[in-house]
C-alpha positions as CSV (number, residue, x, y, z in Angstrom):
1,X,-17.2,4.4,0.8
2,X,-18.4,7.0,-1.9
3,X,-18.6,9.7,1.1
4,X,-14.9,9.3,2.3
5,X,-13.6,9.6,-1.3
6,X,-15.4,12.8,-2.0
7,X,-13.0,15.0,0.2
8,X,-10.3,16.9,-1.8
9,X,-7.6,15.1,0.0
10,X,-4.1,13.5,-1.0
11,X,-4.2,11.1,1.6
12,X,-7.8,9.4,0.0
13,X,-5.0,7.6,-2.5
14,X,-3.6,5.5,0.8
15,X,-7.2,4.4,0.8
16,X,-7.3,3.5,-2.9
17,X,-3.8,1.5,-2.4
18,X,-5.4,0.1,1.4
19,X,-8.9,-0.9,-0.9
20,X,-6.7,-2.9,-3.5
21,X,-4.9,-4.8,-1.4
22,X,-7.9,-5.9,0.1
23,X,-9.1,-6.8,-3.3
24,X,-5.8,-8.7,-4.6
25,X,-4.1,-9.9,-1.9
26,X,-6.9,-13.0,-1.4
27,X,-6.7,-13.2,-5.1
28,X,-3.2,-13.8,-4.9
29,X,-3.7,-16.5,-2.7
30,X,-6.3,-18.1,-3.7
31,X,-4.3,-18.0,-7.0
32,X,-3.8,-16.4,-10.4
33,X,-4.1,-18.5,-13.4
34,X,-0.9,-18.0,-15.3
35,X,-1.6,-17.1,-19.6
36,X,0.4,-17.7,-22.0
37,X,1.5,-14.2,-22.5
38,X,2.8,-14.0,-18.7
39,X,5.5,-17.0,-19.4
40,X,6.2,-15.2,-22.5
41,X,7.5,-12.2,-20.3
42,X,9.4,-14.2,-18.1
43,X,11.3,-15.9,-20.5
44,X,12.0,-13.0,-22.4
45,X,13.6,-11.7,-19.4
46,X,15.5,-14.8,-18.3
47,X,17.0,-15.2,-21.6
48,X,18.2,-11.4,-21.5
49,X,19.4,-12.2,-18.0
50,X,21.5,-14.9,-18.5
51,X,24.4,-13.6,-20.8
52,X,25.3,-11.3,-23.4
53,X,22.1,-11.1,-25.7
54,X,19.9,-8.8,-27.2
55,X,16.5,-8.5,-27.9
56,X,15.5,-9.2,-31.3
57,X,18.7,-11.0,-32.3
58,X,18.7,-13.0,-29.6
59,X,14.9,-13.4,-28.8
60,X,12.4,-13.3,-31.5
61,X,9.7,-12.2,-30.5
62,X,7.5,-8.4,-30.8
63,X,6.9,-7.7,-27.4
64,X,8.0,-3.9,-28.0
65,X,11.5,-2.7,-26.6
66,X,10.6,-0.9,-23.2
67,X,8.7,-3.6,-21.8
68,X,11.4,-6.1,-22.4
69,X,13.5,-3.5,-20.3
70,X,11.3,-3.9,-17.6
71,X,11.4,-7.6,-17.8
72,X,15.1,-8.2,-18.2
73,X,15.4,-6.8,-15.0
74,X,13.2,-7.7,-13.2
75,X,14.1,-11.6,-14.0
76,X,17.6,-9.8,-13.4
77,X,16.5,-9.1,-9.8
78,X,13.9,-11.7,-8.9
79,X,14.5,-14.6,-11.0
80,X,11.6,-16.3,-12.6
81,X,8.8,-15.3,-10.2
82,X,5.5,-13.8,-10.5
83,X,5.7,-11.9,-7.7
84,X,7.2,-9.0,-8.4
85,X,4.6,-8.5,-11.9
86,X,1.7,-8.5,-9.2
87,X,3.7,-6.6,-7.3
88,X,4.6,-3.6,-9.4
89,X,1.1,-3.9,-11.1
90,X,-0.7,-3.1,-7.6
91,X,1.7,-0.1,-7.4
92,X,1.5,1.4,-11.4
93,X,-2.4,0.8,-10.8
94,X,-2.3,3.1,-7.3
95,X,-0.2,5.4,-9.5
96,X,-2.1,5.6,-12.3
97,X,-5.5,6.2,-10.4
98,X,-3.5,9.1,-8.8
99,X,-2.4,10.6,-12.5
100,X,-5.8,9.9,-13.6
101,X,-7.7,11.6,-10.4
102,X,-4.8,14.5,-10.9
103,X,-6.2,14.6,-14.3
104,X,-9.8,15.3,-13.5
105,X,-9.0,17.8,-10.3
106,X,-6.5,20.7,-12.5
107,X,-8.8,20.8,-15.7
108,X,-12.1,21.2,-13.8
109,X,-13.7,18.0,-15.1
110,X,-16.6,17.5,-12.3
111,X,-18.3,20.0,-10.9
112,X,-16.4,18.9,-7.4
113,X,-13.1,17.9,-6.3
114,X,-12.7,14.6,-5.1
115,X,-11.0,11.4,-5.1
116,X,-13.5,9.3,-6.7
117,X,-12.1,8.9,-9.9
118,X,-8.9,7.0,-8.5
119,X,-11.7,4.6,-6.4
120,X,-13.4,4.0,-9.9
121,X,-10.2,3.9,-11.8
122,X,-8.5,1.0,-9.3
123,X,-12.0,-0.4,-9.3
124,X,-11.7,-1.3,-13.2
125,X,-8.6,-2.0,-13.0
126,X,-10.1,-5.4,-11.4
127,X,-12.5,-6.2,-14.0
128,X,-10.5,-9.5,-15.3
129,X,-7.9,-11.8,-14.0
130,X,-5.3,-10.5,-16.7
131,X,-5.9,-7.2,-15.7
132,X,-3.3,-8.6,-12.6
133,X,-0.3,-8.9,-13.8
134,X,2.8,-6.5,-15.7
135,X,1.6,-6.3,-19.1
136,X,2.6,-4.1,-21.5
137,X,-0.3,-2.7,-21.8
138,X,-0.5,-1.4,-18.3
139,X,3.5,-0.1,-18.5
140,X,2.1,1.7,-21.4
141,X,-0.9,3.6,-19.6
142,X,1.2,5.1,-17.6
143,X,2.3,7.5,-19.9
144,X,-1.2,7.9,-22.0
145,X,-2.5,9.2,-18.6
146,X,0.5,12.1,-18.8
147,X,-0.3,12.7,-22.2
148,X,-4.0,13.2,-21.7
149,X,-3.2,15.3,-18.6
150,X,-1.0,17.8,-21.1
151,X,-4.0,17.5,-24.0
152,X,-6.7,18.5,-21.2
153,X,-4.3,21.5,-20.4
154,X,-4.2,22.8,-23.9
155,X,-7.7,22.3,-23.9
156,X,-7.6,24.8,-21.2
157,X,-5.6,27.3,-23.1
158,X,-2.1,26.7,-21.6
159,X,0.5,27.3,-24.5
160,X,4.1,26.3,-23.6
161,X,6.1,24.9,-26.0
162,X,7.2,22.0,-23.6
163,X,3.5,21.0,-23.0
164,X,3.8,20.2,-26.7
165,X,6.9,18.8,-26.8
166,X,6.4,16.4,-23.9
167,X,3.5,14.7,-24.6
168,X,5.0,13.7,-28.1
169,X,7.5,12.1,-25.8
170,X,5.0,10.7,-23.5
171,X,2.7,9.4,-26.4
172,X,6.3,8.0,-27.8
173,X,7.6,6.4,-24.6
174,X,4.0,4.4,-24.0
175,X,4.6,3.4,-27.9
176,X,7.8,1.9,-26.9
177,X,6.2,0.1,-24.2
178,X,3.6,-1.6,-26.2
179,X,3.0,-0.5,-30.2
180,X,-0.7,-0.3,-30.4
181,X,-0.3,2.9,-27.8
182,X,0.7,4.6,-31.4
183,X,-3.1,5.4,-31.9
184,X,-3.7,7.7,-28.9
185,X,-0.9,9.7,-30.8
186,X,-3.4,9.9,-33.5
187,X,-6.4,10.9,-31.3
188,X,-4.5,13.3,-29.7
189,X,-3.3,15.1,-32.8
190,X,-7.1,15.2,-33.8
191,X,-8.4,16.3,-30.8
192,X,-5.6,19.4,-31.0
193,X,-7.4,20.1,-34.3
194,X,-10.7,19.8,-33.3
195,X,-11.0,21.8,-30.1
196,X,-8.1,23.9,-29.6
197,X,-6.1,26.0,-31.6
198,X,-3.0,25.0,-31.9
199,X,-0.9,26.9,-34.7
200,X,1.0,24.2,-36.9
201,X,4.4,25.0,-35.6
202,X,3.3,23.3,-31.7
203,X,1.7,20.5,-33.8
204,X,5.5,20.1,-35.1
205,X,6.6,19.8,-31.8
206,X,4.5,17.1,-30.8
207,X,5.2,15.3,-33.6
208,X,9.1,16.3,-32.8
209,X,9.1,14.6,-29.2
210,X,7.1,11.5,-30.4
211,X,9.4,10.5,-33.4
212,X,12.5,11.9,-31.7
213,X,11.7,8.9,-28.9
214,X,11.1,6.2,-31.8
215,X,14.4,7.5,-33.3
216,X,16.5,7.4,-30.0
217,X,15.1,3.6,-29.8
218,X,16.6,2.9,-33.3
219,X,19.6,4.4,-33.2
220,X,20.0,2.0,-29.9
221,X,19.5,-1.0,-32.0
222,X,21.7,0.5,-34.7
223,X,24.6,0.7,-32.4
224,X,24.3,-3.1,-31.5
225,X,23.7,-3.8,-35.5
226,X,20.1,-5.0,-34.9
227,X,18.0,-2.3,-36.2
228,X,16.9,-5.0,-39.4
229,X,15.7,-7.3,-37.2
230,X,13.9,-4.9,-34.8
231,X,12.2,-3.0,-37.4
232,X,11.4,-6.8,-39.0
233,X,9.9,-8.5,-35.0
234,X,8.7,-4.9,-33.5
235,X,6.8,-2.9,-36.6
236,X,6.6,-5.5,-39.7
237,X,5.2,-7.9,-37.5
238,X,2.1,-6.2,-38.0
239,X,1.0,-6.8,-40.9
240,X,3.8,-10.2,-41.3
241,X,2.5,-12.4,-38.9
242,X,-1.1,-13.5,-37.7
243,X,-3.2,-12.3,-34.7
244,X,-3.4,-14.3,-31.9
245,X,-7.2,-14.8,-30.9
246,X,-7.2,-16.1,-27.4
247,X,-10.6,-14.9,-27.3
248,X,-12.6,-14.3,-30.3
249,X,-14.7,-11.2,-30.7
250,X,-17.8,-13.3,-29.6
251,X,-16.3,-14.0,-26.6
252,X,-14.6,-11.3,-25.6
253,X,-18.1,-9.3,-26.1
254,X,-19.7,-12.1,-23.2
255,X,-16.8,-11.5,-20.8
256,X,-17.1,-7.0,-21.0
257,X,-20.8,-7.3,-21.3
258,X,-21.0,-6.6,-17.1
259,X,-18.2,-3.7,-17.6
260,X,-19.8,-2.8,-20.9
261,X,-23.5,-1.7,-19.3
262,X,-22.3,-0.2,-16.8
263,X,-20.1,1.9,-18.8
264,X,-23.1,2.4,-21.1
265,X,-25.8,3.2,-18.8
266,X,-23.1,5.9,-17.1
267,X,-23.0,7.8,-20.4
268,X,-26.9,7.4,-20.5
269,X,-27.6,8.8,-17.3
270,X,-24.6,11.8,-17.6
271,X,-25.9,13.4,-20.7
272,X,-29.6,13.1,-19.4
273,X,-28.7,14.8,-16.1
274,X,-26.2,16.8,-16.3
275,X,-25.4,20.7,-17.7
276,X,-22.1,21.0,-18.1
277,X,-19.8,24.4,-19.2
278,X,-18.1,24.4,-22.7
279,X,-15.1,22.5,-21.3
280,X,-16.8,20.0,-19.3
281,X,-18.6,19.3,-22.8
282,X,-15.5,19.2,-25.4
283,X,-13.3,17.1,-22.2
284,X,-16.5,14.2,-22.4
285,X,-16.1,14.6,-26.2
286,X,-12.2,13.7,-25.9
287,X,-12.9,10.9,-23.4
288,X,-14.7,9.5,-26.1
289,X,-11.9,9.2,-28.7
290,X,-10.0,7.9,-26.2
291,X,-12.4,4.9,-26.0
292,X,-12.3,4.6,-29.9
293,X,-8.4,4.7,-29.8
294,X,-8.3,1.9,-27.0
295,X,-10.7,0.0,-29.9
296,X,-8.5,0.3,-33.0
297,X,-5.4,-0.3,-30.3
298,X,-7.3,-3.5,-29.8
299,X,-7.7,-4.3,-33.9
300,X,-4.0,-3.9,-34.2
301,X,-2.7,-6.0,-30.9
302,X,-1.0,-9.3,-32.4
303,X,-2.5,-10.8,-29.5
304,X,-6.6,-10.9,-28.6
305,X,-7.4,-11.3,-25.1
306,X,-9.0,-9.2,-22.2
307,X,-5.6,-7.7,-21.1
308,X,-5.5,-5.5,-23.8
309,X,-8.7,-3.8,-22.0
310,X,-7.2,-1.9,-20.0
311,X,-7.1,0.9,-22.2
312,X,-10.9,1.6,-21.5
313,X,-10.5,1.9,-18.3
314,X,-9.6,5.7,-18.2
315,X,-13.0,6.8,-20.1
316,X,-15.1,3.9,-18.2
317,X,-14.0,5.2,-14.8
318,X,-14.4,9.2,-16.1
319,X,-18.2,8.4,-16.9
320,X,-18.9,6.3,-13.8
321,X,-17.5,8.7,-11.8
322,X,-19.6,11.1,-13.4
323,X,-22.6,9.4,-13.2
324,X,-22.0,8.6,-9.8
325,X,-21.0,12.6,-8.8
326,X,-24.0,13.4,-10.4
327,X,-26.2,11.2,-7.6
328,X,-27.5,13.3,-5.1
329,X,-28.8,11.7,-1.9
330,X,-26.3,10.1,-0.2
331,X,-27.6,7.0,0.6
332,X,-28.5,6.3,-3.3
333,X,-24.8,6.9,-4.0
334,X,-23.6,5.2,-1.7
335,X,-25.8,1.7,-2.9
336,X,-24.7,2.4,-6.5
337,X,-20.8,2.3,-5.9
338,X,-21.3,-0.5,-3.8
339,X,-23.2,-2.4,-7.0
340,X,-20.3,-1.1,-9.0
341,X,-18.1,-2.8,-6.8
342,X,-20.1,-6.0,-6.6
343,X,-20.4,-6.3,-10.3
344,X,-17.0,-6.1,-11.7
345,X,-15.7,-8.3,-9.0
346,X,-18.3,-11.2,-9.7
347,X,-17.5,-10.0,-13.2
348,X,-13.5,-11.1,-12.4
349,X,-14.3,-14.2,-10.4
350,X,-17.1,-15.7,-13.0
351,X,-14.7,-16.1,-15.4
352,X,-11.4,-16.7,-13.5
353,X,-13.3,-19.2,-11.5
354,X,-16.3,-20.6,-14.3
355,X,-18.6,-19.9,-12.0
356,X,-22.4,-21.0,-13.8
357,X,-20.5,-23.4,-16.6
358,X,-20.1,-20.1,-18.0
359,X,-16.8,-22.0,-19.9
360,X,-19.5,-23.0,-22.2
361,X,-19.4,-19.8,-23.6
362,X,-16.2,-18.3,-23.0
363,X,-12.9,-20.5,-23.5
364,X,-9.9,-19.4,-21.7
365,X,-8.2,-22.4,-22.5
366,X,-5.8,-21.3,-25.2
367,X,-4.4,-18.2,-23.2
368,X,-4.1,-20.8,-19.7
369,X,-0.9,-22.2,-19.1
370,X,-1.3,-26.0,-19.5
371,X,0.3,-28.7,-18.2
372,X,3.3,-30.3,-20.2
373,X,3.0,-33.9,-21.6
374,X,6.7,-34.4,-21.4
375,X,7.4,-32.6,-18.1
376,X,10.1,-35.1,-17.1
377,X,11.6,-34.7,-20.3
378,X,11.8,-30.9,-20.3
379,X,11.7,-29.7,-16.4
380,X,15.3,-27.7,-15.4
381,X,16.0,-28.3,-19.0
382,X,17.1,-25.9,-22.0
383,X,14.7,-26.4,-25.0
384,X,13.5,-25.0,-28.0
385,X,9.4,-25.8,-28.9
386,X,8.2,-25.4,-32.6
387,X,4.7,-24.6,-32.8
388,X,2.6,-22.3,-30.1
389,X,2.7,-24.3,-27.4
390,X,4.6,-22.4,-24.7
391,X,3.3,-23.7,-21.6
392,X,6.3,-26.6,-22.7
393,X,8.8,-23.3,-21.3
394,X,6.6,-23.2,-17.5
395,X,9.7,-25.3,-16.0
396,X,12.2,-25.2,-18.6
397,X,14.6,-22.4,-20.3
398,X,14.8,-21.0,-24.0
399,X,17.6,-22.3,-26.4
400,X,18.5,-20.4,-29.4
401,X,16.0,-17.3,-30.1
402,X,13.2,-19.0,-31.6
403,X,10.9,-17.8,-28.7
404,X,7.5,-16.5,-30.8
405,X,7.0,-19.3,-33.4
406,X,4.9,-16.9,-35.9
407,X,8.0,-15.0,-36.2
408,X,10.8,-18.0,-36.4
409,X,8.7,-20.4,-38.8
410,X,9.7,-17.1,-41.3
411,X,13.1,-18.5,-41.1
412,X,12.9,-21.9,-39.9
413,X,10.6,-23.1,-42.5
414,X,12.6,-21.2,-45.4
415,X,15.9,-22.8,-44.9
416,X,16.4,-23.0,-48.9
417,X,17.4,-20.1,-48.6
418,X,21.2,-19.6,-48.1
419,X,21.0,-16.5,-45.2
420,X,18.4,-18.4,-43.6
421,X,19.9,-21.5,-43.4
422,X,23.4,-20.2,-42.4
423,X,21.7,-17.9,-39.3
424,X,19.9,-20.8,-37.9
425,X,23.3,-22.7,-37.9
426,X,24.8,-20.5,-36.1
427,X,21.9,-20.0,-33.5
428,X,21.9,-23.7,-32.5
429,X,25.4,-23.9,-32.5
430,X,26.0,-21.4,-30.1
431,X,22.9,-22.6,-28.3
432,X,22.2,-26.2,-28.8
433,X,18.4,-27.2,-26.9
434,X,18.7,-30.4,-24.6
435,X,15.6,-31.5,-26.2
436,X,13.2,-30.0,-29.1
437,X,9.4,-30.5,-29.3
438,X,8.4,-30.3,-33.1
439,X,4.8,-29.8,-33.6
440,X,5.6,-28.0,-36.9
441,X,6.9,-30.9,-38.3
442,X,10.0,-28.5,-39.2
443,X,13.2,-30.2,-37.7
444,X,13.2,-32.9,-40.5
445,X,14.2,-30.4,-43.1
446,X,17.0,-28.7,-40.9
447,X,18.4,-32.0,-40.0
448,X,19.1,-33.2,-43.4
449,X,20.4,-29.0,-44.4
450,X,22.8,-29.4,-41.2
451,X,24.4,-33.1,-40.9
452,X,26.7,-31.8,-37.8
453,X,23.6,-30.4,-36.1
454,X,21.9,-33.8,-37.0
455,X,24.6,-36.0,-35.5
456,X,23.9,-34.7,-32.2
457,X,20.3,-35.6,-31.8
458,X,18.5,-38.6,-31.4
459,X,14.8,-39.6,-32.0
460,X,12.5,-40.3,-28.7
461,X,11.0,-44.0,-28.6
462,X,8.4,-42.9,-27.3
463,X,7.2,-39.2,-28.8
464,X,8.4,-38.7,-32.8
465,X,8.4,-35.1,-32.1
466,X,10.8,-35.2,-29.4
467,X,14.7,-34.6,-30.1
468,X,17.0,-35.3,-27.1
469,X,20.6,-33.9,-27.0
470,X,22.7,-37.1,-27.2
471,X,24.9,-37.1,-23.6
């Protein structure tokens, strides 16, 4: 495998696609488990889809402004499907192996050309189950790969004004796409202070074509008069609501341990036997901040789980490659990739699958899509849930915008306040749910604010926290 990836060919990237599909496809079959964040996606998009809302007024949630782009239409297009995320995932990892291998072949990074940094790259890109679908994480990679191709130019004493300028708007586009992407901004400004040198004016520039792409965003939601609310749900929401820990950090340091020593003993084996020219030297160096920035992305994600690891990938797959490059009998190299391979996949299937009880130690329970206790009540029907628990949504549609809880329980449990209590009055009367699942305990309050909105419910005999839509 190594061997045919080590010519300096284009066409090696039909075998990276060929290789994945072999990988996925019986995954797809044998079947995904669906997370919490997934349905999230989709019913961002269907609620888009199915008239004349906006995102933030109409759906509160802080899933960042490109992504729900994406979404929209692809819900638009497909309908409420998870085909087409596993879909255009296969095809943004087969790209960004391609960016990524681009990367490494202009800037000189190994001391060969070849196409075994995409293998590696689309390798990792297996590592977990979550890693499968459309995230925004992945959308956003996209475009740290483009910036780190124009940092690695600098690096290599290119000048041009527009190599400046673009990667600000790279770094800002993947920002748009998910908001933790905002640090490799940071460790690229550092890294243009630390090993090039870049007069301040081209620094300006950067920064121009990064906040010129977060301004063009605003003044969109400007124009629709929901810049308030976007600034509230997209950048507030950081330090306003809580983190969602679907895994905690105990847990997720069990499920990258595999990932994590291979990654480690890469590193160990490249700076014990390599030499390396200046470049080579400051380009490892950079890789390295990368992985930090992927770490504080990580810290200031509102949601924990592994998908958010895909931001390692790029500077796990540069030193594996490395350390694999660096292998000199064939046969030896050969073995090694094929452990490589071996590892992450039982890595992917232990968990996804429990092999060993290993759901002892790792709990993916809370990011799983569960079953619904009152799935005849809610299947093909509008609803609204108050609380966390989404997996009510699997068969059913959003009513009114209250889609991320930690955001609406901000208004929903502050209804003393006039603003407050007038918006949500207007939400549910243009959007009444066929039936509401209080696990907040919140609907009491905003039945006895709102009489008319009270008249048209009743209580379920059966489940307190159930309100049906009389007929």
């Amino acid at each position: 495998m190594l061997t045919f990836f080590k010519t300096n060919d284009p066409y090696r990237l039909v075998g990276v696609f060929l290789l994945l599909l072999v990988i996925r496809v019986p995954l797809f079959i044998s079947g995904v488990p669906m997370i919490l964040p997934e349905l999230n996606w989709l019913l961002i998009g269907e609620r888009l889809s199915s008239g004349d809302f906006t995102m933030y007024q109409d759906v509160w949630d802080y899933t960042a402004p490109l992504s729900v782009f994406v979404y929209k239409w692809l819900f638009f297009l497909f309908g409420k499907t998870r085909i087409p995320y596993f879909t255009l995932s296969v095809f943004l990892v087969v790209i960004q192996a391609g960016i990524f291998n681009n990367v490494m072949l202009r800037n000189k990074a190994y001391n060969s050309s070849t196409y075994v940094p995409a293998l590696i790259y689309m390798i990792f890109m297996n590592a977990f189950f979550d890693f499968l679908t459309l995230s925004p994480v992945l959308l956003s990679m996209t475009f740290v790969l483009l910036a780190m191709n124009n940092l690695f130019k600098r690096m290599d004493n290119q000048t041009k004004d527009e190599l400046f300028i673009f990667t600000g708007v790279y770094l800002g586009v993947a920002t748009l796409f998910f908001l933790p992407s905002f640090w490799f901004f940071v460790v690229t400004i550092l890294s243009l202070v630390l090993y090039t040198g870049s007069i301040l004016r081209r620094m300006m520039l950067l920064i121009y074509g990064y906040v010129l792409v977060l301004g063009l965003a605003g003044m969109y939601f400007f124009w629709f008069d929901d810049f308030s609310i976007f600034l509230h749900h997209v950048f507030k929401s950081l330090w306003v609501i809580e983190t969602i820990k679907y895994l905690n950090w105990t847990e997720l340091t069990i499920t990258t341990s595999i990932p994590l020593l291979i990654f480690i003993a890469s590193i160990y084996k490249v700076r014990q036997l390599g030499k390396y020219i200046n470049f080579q030297e400051k380009i490892q160096q950079v890789m390295l901040m990368f992985f930090l920035s992927g770490f504080l992305a990580l810290m200031m994600a509102r949601e924990v789980s592994t998908y958010q690891l895909i931001f390692f990938v790029p500077t796990v797959a540069f030193f594996v490659t490395h350390y694999l490059l660096l292998i000199k009998h064939w046969i030896f190299a050969e073995l090694s990739v094929g452990i490589v391979v071996i590892l992450i996949m039982f890595n992917h299937l232990l968990f996804s699958n429990k092999w060993f009880h290993v759901d002892q130690f790792v709990s993916y329970e809370s990011i799983m899509i569960q079953d619904s206790n009152y799935e005849k009540l809610v299947k093909n029907k509008k609803i609204l849930v108050l609380g966390d628990e989404l997996h009510h949504y699997k068969n059913a549609s959003l009513a009114t915008p209250y889609l991320n809880w930690r955001l609406s329980q901000i208004q929903l449990q502050q209804l003393n306040y006039y603003d407050n209590s007038a918006e949500v009055f207007v939400n549910f009367n243009k959007d009444l749910p066929e039936v509401i699942i209080d696990k907040e305990q919140s609907m009491m309050e905003l039945l006895k604010i709102m009489p008319t909105i009270a008249s048209q419910y009743i209580h379920h005999e059966g489940y307190p926290e159930i309100y049906l839509l009389k007929e």
